[in-house]
C-alpha positions in Angstrom: 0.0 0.0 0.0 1.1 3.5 -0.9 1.3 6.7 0.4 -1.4 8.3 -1.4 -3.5 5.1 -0.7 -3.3 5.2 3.3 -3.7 9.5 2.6 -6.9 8.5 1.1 -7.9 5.7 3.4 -7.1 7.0 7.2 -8.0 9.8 9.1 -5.6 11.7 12.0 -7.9 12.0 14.6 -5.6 12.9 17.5 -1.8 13.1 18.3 -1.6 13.8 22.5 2.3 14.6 23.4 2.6 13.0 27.0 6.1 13.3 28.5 7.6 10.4 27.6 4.3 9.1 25.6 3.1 10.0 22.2 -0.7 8.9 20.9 -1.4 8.6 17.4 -4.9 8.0 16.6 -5.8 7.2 13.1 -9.5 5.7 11.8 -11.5 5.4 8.3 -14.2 4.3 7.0 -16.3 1.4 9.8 -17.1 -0.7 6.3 -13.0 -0.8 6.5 -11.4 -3.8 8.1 -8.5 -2.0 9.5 -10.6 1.2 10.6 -9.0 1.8 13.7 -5.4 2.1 14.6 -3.5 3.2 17.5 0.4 4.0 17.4 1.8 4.7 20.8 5.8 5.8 20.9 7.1 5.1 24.5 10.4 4.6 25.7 11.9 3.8 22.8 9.8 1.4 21.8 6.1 1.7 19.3 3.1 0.0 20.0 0.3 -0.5 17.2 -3.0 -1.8 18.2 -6.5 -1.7 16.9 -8.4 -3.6 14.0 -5.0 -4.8 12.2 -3.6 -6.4 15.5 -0.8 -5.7 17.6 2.4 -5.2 17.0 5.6 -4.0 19.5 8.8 -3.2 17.9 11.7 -1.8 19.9 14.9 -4.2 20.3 17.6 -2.2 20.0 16.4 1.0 19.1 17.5 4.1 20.3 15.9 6.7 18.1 12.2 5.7 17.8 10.6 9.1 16.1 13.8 8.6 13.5 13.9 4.9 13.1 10.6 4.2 10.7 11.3 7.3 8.3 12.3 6.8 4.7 11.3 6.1 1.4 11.6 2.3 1.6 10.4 -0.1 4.0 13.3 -2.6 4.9 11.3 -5.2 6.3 13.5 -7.8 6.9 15.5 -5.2 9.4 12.1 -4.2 11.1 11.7 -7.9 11.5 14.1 -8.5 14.0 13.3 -4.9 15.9 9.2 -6.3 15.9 9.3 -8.1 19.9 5.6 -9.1 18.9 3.4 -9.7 16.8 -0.3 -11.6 16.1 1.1 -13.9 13.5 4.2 -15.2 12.6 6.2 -11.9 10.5 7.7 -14.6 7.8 5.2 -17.6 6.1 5.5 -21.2 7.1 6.1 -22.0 3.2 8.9 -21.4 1.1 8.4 -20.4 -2.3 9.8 -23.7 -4.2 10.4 -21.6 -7.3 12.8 -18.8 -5.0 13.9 -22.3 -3.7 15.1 -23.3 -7.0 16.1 -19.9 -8.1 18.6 -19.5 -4.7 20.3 -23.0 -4.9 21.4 -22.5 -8.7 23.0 -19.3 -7.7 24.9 -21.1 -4.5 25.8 -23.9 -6.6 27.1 -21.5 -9.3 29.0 -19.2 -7.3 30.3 -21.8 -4.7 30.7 -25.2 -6.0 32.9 -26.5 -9.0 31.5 -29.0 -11.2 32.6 -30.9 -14.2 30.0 -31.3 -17.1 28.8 -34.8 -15.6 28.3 -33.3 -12.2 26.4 -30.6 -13.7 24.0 -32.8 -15.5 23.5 -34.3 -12.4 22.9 -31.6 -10.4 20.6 -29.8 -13.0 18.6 -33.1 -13.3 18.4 -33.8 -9.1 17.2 -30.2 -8.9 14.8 -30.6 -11.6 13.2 -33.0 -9.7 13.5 -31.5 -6.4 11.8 -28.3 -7.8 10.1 -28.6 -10.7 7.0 -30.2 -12.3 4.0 -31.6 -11.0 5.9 -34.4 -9.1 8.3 -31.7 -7.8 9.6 -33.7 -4.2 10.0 -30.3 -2.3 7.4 -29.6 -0.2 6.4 -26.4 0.6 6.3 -26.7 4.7 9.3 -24.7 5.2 10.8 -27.5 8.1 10.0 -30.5 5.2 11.9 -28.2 2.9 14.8 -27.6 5.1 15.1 -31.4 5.6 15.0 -32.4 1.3 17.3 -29.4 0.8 19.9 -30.3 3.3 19.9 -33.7 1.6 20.6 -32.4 -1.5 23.2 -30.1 -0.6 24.9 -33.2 1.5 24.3 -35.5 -1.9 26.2 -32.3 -4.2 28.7 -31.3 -1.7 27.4 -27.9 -0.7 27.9 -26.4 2.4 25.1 -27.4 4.3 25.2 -24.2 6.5 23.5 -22.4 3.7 20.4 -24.2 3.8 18.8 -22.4 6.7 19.8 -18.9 4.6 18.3 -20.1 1.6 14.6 -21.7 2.9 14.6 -18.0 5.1 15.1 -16.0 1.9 12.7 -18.1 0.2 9.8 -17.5 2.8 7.4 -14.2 2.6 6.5 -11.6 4.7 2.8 -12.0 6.0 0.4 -9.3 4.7 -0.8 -8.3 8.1 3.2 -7.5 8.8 3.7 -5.6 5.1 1.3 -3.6 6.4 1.7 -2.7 9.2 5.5 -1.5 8.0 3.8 0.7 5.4 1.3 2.3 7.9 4.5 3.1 10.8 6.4 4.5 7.7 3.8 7.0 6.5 3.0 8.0 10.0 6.6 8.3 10.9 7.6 10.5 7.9 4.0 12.9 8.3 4.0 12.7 12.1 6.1 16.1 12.9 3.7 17.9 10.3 0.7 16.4 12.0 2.0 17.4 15.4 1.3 21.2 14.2 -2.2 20.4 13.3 -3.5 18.0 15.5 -1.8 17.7 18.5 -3.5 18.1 21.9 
C-alpha cells in the first residue's frame, strides 16, 4: 500500500504529546477492516494496536521518532526490531520456485563441477523443484530437511540451507502492512504534530 493510498484511506484523529508518551490515533471508513489504529511511541519502543492487530517493535532502538522514516520499507531489518506480533512476521512455506532460483546461484558461485556433475545436479534439482511431481514440499521444516539432503548428496555447504529456505519465505500481509502504515506516520507525524496535536 502506498502513500497516497493510506492519505486517502485513514484519518488523524488525534496526536496527544505525554512526556515520555506519544498517541497517534488514526480511523477510516467502519465498512474498513482495518478502521482503527493506535500508534503509541514510549520509551523507545512503538506500540500499534486496533483492528489490524498488535504489534511492538523496539529491540535495539534508540531513536524511535527517526527509526521508521524513509522512502523504503526494509522489512526484513524491522523484523528483528518487531518483539511481537499476532502472526508469525515470515510464512510457514517457502516459495519452491525462490527455492530453485537461490540454490542454482549457491551452486554457481560456490561449487565447481565438471559437465557430468552438472547434468546431475541440474537433473536432481529438476526433480526436487520442478513439475508436478516436484519432491520439495512447501512446509518450510520439510523443505529444510530435502534441501539439506541435496546439498549433502552435491557437496554444498550445508550451513546455507537455513539462509536459503529463510530467503525463500514471505513476509505475512498483516506485517507488510503494518510496516507501510508506521512508515507514512513516521515520515508525516512532525507535520501532524502542528495540526492535531493536543
Amino acid at each position: 500500500m502506498n502513500n497516497i493510498e493510506l492519505e486517502n484511506r485513514y484519518k488523524v484523529i488525534k496526536i496527544k504529546n505525554e512526556g515520555e508518551f506519544k498517541t497517534v490515533d488514526l480511523w477510516c471508513e467502519e465498512n474498513d477492516p482495518t478502521y482503527h489504529v493506535r500508534l503509541l511511541f514510549a520509551f523507545n519502543k512503538l506500540f500499534v494496536t486496533g483492528d489490524c492487530g498488535s504489534f511492538i517493535f523496539g529491540k535495539d532502538i534508540c531513536h524511535i521518532y527517526e527509526f521508521f522514516k524513509g522512502e523504503e520499507t526494509n522489512l526484513g531489518y524491522w523484523s528483528g526490531k518487531c518483539e511481537a506480533s499476532p502472526r508469525p512476521i515470515l510464512s510457514e512455506e517457502v516459495d519452491i520456485n525462490k527455492v530453485d532460483e537461490l540454490i542454482r546461484d549457491y551452486f554457481k558461485e560456490n561449487v565447481e563441477m565438471d559437465d557430468d556433475e552438472k547434468l546431475e545436479f541440474e537433473e536432481d534439482l529438476d526433480n526436487l523443484t520442478k513439475g508436478p511431481f516436484c519432491a520439495l514440499d512447501p512446509n518450510m521444516y520439510r523443505a529444510y530437511d530435502s534441501v539439506l539432503d541435496f546439498f549433502k548428496e552435491h557437496d554444498g555447504n550445508t550451513e546455507e540451507v537455513s539462509s536459503i529456505i529463510d530467503s525463500s519465505r514471505d513476509f505475512d500481509g498483516q506485517y507488510v502492512y503494518i510496516c507501510n502504515l508506521i512508515q507514512w506516520v513516521s515520515n508525516n507525524l512532525q507535520e501532524w504534530e502542528k495540526k492535531y496535536a493536543m
